[in-house]
N, C-alpha and C positions, 0 to 999 in steps of 0.2 A: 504494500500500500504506500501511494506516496503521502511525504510529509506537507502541511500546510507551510504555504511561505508569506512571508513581506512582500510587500509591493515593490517596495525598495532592494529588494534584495535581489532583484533583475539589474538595478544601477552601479554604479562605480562606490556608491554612499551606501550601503544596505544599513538598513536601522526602521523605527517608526516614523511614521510620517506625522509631524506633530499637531498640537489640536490649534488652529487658528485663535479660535478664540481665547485663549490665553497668553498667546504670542502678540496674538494683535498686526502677524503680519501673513496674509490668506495671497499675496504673490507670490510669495516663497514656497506656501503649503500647494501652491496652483503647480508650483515648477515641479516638488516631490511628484507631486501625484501626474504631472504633465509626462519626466523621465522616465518613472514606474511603470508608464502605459505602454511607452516605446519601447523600452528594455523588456517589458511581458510580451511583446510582439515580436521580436528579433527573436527570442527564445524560443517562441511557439513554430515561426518562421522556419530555425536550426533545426527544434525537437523532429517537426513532419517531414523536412524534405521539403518546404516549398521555399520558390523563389518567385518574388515580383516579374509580371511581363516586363517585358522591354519592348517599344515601340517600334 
């Protein structure tokens, strides 16, 4: 079974991704969660075999 991961932990940074609201700065929490979604995509990309068309 695989193990549950971080979002982050797809990134170059792996750690939590912090609570806005008590940082008070939700651009930075936008960028976590912005790289997290690209790095779970390049993974998933890797994991199946697939590669973007090219034109």
């Amino acid at each position: 079974m695989d193990k549950v991961r971080l979002l982050r932990d797809f990134t170059d940074e792996p750690g939590d991704i912090e609570d806005p609201w008590y940082s008070g700065n939700f651009d930075r929490v936008g960028n976590q969660i912005r790289t997290g979604c690209e790095g779970l995509l390049r993974w998933i990309i890797e994991e199946l075999g697939l590669y973007p068309r090219t034109n």
